[in-house]
N, C-alpha and C positions, 0 to 999 in steps of 0.2 A: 468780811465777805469772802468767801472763798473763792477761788481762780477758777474761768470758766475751763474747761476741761478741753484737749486739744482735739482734732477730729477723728481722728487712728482713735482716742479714748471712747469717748463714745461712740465710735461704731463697734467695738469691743463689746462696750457695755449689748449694745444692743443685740448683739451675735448671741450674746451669755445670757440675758435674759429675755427673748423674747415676749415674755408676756407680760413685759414692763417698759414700754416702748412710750407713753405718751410723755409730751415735753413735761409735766408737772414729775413723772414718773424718775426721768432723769436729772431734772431739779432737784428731786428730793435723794438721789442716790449722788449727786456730786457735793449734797449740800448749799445749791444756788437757794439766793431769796431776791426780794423785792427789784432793786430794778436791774441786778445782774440776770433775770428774767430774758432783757430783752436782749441781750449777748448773745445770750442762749440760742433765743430764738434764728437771729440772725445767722449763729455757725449752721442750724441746724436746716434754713433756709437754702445756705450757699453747698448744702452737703446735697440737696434736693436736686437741685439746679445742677450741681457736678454728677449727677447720677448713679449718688452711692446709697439715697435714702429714696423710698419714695412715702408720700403722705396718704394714709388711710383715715379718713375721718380726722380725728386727733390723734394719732398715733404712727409712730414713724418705723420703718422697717428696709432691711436691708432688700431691693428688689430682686435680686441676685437668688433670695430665698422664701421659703413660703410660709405667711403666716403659722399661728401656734392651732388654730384654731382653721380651718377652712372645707369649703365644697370644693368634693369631687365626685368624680364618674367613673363608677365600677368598669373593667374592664370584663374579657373571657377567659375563666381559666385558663395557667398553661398547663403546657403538659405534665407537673408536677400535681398541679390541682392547686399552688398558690394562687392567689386573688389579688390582685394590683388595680390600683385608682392614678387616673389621671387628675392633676388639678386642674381648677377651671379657676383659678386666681394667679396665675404664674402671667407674673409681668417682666423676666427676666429676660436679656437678648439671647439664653444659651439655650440646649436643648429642656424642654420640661424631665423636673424632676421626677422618677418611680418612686411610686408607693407602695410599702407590701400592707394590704390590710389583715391585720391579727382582732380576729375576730374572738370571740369568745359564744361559750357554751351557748349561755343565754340572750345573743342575738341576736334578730330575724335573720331571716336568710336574704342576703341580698343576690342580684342578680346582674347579669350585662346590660352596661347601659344605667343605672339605678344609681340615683342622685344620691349623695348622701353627705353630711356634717360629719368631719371625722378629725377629732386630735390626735397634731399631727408631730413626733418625735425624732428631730434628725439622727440619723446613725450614720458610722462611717465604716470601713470595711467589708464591705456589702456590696451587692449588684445591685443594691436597691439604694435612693439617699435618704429616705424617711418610711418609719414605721406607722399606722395609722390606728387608732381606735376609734370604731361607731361611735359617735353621739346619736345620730338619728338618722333614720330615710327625710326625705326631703319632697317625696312628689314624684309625678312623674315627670319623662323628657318634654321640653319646652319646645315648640316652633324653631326650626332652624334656617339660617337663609347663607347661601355660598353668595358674595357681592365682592365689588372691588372698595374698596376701602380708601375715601378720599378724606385727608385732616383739617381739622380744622382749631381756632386758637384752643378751644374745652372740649375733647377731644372729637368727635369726627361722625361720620356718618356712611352708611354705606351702600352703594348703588347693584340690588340686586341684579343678578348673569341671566335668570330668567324672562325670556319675549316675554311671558303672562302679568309679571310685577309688574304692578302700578303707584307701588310706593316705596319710596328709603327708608334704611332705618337709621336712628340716630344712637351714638354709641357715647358716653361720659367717658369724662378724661382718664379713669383711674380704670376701666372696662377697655381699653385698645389694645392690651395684650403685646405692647411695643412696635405694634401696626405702622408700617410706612405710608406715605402716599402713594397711590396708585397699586399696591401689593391686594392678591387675591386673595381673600379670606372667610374661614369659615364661623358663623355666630349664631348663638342664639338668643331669643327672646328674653329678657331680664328686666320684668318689673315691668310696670302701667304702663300704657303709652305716653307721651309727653304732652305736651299746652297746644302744639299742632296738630295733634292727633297719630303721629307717627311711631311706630314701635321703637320700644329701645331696644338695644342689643348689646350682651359681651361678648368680643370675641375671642373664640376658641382654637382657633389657628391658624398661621398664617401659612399660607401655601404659592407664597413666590409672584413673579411677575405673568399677570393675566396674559401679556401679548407675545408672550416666548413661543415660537412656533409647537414647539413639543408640547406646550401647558393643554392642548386644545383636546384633549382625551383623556387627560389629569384632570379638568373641570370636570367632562363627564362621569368620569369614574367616581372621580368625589362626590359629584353632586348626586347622581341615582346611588352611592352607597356601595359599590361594587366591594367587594374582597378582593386586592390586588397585592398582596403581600402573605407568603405561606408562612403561618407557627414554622418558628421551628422542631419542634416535634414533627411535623409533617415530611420537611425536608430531609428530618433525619432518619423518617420510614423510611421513604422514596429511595434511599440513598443504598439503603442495607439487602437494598432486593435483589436476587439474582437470575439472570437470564430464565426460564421453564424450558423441561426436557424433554423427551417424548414421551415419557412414563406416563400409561394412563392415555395417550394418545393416537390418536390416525396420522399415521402418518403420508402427507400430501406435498413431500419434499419434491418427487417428481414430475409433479403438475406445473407447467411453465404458467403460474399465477402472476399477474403484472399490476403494477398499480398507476394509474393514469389521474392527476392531480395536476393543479398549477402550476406553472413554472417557480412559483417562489414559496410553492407549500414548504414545510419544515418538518412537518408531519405525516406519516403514510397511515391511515388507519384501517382503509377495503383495498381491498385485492380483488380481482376477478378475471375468470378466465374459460371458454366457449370450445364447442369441438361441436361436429356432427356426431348425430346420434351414429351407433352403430344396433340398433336392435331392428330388425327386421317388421315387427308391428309398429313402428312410428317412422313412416317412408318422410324422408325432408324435417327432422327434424333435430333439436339439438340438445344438448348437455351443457347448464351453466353453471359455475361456481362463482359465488363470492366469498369470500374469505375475509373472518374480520378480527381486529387485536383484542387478543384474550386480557379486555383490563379489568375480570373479575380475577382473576389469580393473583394481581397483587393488592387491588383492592380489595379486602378480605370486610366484610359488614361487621359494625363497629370499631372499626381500627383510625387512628389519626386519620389517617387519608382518605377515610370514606365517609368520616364526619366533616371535613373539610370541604369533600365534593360534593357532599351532600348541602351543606351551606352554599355553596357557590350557584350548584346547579347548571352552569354549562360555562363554558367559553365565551368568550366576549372577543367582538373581534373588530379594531382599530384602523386606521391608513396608517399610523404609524408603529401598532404595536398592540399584541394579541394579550389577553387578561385570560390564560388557560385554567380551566379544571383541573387539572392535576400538574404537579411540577413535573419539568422538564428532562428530569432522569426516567419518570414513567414516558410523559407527550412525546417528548421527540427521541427518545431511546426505548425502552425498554418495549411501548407498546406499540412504535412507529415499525411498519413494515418495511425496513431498507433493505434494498437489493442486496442480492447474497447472503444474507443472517436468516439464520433458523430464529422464526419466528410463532409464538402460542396466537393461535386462533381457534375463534368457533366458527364452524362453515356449515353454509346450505349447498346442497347438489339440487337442483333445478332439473327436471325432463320437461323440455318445449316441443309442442308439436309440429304440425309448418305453417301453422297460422298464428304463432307464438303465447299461443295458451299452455296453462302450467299444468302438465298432467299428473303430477307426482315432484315429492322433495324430498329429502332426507338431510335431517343435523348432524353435525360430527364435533368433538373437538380433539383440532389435530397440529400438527407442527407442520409449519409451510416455509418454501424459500422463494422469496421473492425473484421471477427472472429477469426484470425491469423496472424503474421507475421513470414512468415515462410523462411529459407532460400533455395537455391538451393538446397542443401545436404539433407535435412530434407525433403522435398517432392518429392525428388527425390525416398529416402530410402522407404515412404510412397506408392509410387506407386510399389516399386518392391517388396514389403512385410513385409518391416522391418520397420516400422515405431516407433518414440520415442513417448516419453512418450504425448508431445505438438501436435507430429501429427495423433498419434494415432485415437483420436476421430474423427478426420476430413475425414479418410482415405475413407471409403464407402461410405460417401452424398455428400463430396465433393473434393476432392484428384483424384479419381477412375473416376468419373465423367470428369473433366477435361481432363483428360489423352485418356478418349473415345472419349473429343469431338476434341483433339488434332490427335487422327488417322486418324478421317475423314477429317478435313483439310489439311490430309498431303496429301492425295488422290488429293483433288483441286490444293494442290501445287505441283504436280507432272507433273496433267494436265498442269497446267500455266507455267511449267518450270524455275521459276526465276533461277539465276545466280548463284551456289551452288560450292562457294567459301569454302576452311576447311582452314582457316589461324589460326595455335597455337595462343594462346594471352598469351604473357608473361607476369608474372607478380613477380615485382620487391619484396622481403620482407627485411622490413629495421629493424634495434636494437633500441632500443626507443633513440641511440643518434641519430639514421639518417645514420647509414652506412648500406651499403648491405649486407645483413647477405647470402642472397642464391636469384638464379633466375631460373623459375621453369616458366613450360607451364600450363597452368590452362586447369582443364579436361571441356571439352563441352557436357555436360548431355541430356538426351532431355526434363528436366525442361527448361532449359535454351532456348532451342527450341519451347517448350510451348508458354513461354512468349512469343518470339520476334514474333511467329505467327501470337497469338493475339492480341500481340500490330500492328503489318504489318494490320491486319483485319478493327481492327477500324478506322487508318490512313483512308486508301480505302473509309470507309464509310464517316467518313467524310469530305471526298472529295466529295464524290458522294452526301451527303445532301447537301453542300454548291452550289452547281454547278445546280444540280435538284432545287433550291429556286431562282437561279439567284445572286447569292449576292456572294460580290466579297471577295477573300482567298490567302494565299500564297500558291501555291503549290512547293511540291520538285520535284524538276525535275533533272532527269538521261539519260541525250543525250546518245546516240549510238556511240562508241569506233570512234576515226578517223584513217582516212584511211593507214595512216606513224604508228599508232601505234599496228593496224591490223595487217601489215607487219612485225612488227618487232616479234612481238608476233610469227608470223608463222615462223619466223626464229630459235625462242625457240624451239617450236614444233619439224620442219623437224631435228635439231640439235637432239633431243632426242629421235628420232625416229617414233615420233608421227604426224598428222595431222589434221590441221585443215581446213574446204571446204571454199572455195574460187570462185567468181563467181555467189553467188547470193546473197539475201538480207540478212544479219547478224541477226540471232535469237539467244536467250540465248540457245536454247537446242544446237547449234553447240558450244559453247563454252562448255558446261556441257560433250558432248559428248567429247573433249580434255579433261576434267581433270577427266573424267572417264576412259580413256587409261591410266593418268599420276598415276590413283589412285594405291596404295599399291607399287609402282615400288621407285629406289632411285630418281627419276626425280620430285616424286607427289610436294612437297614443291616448290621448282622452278619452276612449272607449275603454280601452285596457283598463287606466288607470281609475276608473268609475266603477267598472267592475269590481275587479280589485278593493275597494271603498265600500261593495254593498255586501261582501263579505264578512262572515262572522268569525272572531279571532278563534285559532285552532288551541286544543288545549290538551292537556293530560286526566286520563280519568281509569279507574280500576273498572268502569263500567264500559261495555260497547254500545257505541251510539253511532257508529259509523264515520264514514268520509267523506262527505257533499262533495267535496274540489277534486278528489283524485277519482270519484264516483265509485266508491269501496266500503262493502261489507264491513270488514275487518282491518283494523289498519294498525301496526306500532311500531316502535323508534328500534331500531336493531342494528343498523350500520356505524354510529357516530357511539360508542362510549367511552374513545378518549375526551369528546367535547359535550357529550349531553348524558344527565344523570338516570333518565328515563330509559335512553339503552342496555346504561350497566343494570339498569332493575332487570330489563329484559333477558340479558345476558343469565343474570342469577338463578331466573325463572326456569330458562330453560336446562343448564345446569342442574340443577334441581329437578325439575321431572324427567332428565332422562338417566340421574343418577350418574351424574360423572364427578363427585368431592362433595367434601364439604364445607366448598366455599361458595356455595347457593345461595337461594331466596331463605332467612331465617325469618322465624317465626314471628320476632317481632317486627322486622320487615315489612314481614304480610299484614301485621294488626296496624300498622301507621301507613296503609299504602294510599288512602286519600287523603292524607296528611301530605304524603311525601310529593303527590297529582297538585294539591294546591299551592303547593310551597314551590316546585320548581316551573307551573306555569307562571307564578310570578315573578319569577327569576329571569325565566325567558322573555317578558314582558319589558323587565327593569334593564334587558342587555341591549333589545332594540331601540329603549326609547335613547339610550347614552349611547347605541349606534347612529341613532338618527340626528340627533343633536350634535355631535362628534362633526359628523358631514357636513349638515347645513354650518358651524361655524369656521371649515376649512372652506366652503363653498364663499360663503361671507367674505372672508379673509382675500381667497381668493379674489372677490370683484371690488374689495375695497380700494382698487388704485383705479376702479375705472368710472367713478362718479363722475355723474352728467350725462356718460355712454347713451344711445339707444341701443335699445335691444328687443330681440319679437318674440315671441310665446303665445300662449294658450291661457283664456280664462279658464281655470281647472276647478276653482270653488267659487259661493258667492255667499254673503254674508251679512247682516244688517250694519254692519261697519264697514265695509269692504270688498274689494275681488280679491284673487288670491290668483296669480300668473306661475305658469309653470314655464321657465325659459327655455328655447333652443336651446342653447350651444352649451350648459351645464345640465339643465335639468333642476337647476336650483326652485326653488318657490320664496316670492316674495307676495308683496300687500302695495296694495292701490286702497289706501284708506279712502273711505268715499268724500271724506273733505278735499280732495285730491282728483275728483270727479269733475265737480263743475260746479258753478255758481248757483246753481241752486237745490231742492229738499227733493233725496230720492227715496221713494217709495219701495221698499222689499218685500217681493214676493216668495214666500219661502214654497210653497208648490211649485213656481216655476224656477226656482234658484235666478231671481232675476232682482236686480234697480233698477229701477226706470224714472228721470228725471220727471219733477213735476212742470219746467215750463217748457223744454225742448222734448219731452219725451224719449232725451238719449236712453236707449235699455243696454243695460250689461249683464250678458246671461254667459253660463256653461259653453264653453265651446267654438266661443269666438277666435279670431286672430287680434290679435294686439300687437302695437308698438311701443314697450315703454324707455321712460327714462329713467335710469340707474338715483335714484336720490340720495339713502343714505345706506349703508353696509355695516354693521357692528358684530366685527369678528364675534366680539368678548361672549354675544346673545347668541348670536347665527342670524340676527335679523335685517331683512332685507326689506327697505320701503321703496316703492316704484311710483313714479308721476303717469297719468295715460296721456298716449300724445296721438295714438289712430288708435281705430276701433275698425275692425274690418278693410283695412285696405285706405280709412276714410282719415282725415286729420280732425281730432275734435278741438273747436274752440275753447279755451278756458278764459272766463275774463277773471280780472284780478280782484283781490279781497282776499281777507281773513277768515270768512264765514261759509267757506263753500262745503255745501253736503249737511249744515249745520240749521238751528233754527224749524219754526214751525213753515208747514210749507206754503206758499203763496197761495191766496184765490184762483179756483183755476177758473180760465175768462170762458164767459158763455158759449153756445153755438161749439161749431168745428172745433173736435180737438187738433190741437199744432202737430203738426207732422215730425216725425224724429228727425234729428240730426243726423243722423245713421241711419237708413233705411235699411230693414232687415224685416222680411213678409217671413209669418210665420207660417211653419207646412200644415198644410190642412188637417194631415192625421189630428196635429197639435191643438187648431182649434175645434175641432170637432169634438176631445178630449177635454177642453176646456168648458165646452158647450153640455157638457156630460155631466161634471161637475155640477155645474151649475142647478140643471133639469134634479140631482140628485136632492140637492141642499131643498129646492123650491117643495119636492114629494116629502121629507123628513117633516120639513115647517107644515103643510098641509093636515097630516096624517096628529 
């Protein structure tokens, strides 16, 4: 019988021959037989357990490395055009090994993303540690779920991040990818559901501890899919760029252009800057400039960085940390306007009248010096008299100036009526470890009003040059509210006593006129935020369909194309038609431009909702030491499960599950956005004041569950049980219905409305 082999020897063996790994395999390569078998077995047990083997099936391998044979997922070319696969079988504690996949002639073509079976050849000397050849595509990408990743004795299970999951998935032992307890991790779907009915899953990455302050925009980003890491190819365009000269340019050096941003911008991208007219036909009227960074000159169409930002599609933006469009030698250098640097822009000149209408523009592209960079507060101070020391000198040529040519367009925007929404903008502030130190509403100046005017101004115009030249743009477009959302909004309304008209063609000034009633009353916030709700999402399109919310003809993206890719189209467009390079709108450009409309409103889509998410889980985090707390808000939604509270003092949104309501079956009325118990008649409608109680907080979700403790001012009784909001509803008892627990007389408009309804359905049934 031959000597069972030391353990250094057979991990040897198994390095050398990986595709002779099972224990018969190495029986028969040591010359083992009958019962020095179970020797065998046993060294190769205790090698398991010391975690130098792990067991696949019947067959044993060093974890360290990756099978001879295995799935992975195609990566995106780099800048070479090489093709690289991730494994999706690496159960090793170190970084995953690269794969270069050497494809041959006869192929298919694979692509990013695209499963595939590939034998797989360690090499050394390399940036890469294994070489891979096709065996096959495999299907497409499976269901993926980001969760926290809890162990268990065969391996574990994992509790999806998202509020909507209603189920775990469960993960096998040889599928956990060396997953710790409690570690965030990302998986997908593998193989049938289990005997419970629950999805399995392998997991594909581990991505650290869920409850690290910083993790909370890392979820986001992970989970909506964001791009947050440049090729390097990218970085290494970015890098090679140099300053733009005047060649080819206007030069607008002696314009004291300023830029007026937040105090913690990083980024300068508009400029702008006001003077009285001097032309004798336009008595009281004025000359505006905005000035914007020239990021088509180094973004040049089809180059690394314009396929990059073209993926991307805009900015994304964090309380802890910005996910930009372009690396940071273009954003914060090259295309950032900093005080004193000659800086490439394309500028509009503006003629306002004295009632701040646009009687004439003209585009240039030209080289500007910034004379300031000034914050909100700083010329804000400036224009009310108190100017610092920075904006002192600027305040009478050009501070004072702006501010007069800001009156008169507010004159034009009054006339035009846009959509004059007051929404608080919260804004989260963190401790330099990343926790939320306080959450506070940011004041809205009318610097801040300034800008967004003038920035609205130039959009306008350049829309109108591009359109007036013939030559094709993306425009933003803002359909007109639909008709289920109008309704429901009017149900807010009549609820709070207010109305809005009904019966003719929807203009903003009838919406303005509602939150003029709502203004200074406790309703104003709820009004806003309903509006706001009955609104249709803005989007990008090569077609003009107009602007419902700004109440505009013509509308497109022209100030932002350090942060939105829609701009830089804009940019190129006009570039292009007025014949300034040829670093314009190209041709194939122009052929993929509702491509490129579809693709980056999704983009914008995918940044809010991981903006939103981001928030509510620091808002979470935030309240989760103050479980038990009361706290008062606003019914802001209502739901066949539940209310949904908009708190004072953050603004957070939590849930009043209706089991949480009271002891017994409430009835949802989805026309009145109402529950209303069936034996007290407690109603929970839109609009009310609430008290609740803080229940539970779960950073890891964002989610927030509330108990109701007053409804109006009033304390409601809850009696005890397991079953409350649950169940068929009682018999209701003859005679008089029982009077609410909460008395709350509805406004006549309302029932008279309800009475309408009714007479309506009664003529349909008739007929």
């Amino acid at each position: 019988m031959s000597a069972i082999p030391s353990k250094s020897e057979i991990l040897n063996w198994i390095a050398d021959n990986p595709t002779l790994t099972a224990k018969r395999d190495i029986a028969k390569a040591f010359g083992i037989k009958g019962a020095a078998r179970i020797d065998l077995k046993r060294v190769l047990k205790e090698l398991e357990e010391e975690g130098h083997l792990s067991k696949r099936g019947k067959t044993y391998r060093d974890p360290e490395k990756l099978p001879p044979v295995s799935v992975c997922q195609v990566l995106a070319p780099d800048g070479d055009g090489d093709i690289y696969a991730q494994p999706l079988e690496w159960h090793g504690e170190g970084p995953e090994p690269r794969i270069l996949l050497v494809l041959r002639h006869s192929d298919p073509a694979v692509g990013e993303n695209d499963r595939i079976l590939a034998r797989l050849t360690e090499v050394s000397g390399e940036d890469h540690a294994y070489e891979g050849r096709l065996i096959r595509k495999i299907g497409t990408n499976p269901r993926k779920v980001l969760g926290v990743f809890r162990k268990e004795t065969e391996g574990g299970r994992i509790v999806p991040i998202d509020k909507g999951a209603d189920k775990e998935w469960t993960v096998r032992a040889d599928a956990t990818h060396g997953a710790k307890e409690g570690e965030l991790v990302e998986a997908e779907q593998a193989g049938p559901k289990d005997r419970m009915g629950l999805p399995r899953a392998r997991i594909l990455q581990r991505l650290g501890d869920p409850s690290a302050p910083k993790a909370v925009s890392l979820i986001a980003i992970h989970q909506h899919g964001i791009p947050d890491e440049f090729p390097d190819e990218v970085i290494a365009e970015a890098d090679r760029m140099k300053p733009a000269g005047l060649k080819g340019r206007e030069d607008l050096r002696d314009i004291p252009l300023i830029t007026i941003d937040p105090s913690d911008a990083r980024d300068h991208d508009d400029a702008i800057h006001a003077a009285p007219d001097d032309d004798p036909n336009n008595p009281g009227g004025h000359v505006v400039w905005v000035a914007i960074a020239d990021v088509a000159h180094y973004v040049r169409p089809g180059s690394a960085l314009d396929r990059e930002a073209w993926n991307r599609g805009n900015s994304s933006y964090f309380p802890d940390r910005v996910v930009p469009m372009l690396p940071d030698r273009l954003s914060g250098d090259l295309c950032s306007l900093h005080e004193g640097v000659p800086r490439a822009v394309l500028a509009v000149r503006m003629v306002l009248d004295s009632e701040g209408n646009k009687i004439r523009h003209r585009f240039v592209r030209g080289l500007m010096r910034s004379a300031a960079s000034l914050s909100y507060e700083q010329a804000q101070a400036a224009a009310d008299g108190s100017p610092d020391d920075k904006a002192g000198p600027l305040t009478e040529d050009v501070i004072k100036p702006l501010f007069a040519a800001h009156a008169a367009a507010k004159k034009a925007r009054e006339q035009r009526q846009p959509l004059d929404l007051e929404l608080p903008e919260r804004k989260i502030v963190l401790s330099p470890e990343g926790r939320v130190t306080s959450v506070a509403f940011r004041d809205r100046m009318e610097a801040h009003k300034l800008i967004e005017e003038f920035m609205v101004m130039a959009n306008v115009a350049a829309a109108e040059e591009l359109f007036k030249r013939r030559y094709p743009l993306l425009y933003r477009v803002h359909e007109e509210p639909a008709a289920d959302k109008l309704d429901a909004l009017r149900e807010v309304a009549q609820a709070s006593g207010f109305t809005l008209a009904k019966g003719q063609v929807l203009q903003t000034r009838h919406l303005n006129h509602l939150l003029t009633q709502a203004q200074n009353t406790e309703f104003d916030e709820l009004v806003n935020m309903s509006t706001l709700r009955s609104m249709t999402q803005a989007y990008y399109y090569p077609e003009n369909y107009g602007h419902f919310g700004l109440a505009l003809r013509s509308y497109a993206h022209f100030t932002s194309p350090i942060r939105r890719y829609a701009d830089l189209v804009v940019h190129r467009a006009l570039i292009s038609a007025h014949g300034w390079g040829d670093d314009g709108l190209s041709e194939a450009e122009t052929e993929r431009l509702d491509e490129t409309a579809k693709h980056i409103s999704e983009t914008e889509r995918r940044s809010m909702a991981a903006e939103r998410d981001t928030t509510d889980r620091y808002l979470a985090a935030y309240l989760s030491d103050r479980i038990g707390a009361e706290l008062s808000g606003r019914i802001s939604g209502v739901q066949r499960f539940g209310a949904f509270v908009r708190l004072d003092e953050t603004g957070a949104d939590g849930l009043i599950p209706v089991r949480a309501l009271g002891r017994e079956f409430f009835h949802f009325d989805a026309d009145a956005q109402s529950l209303m118990g069936s034996d007290t008649g407690l109603t929970v409608e839109i609009g009310q004041r609430v008290t609740v109680k803080l229940a539970e907080a779960v950073p890891v979700t964002g989610g927030l569950i509330l108990e109701l403790v007053a409804l109006d001012g009033t304390r409601v009784a809850r009696g005890p049980g397991p079953m409350r909001g649950r169940g068929k509803p009682k018999p209701k008892p003859k005679g008089k219905k029982p009077k609410s627990t909460v008395e709350r007389a509805r406004k006549p408009a309302r029932e008279h409305k309800k009475s309408e309804k009714t007479a309506r359905k009664v003529t349909r049934k008739r007929k």
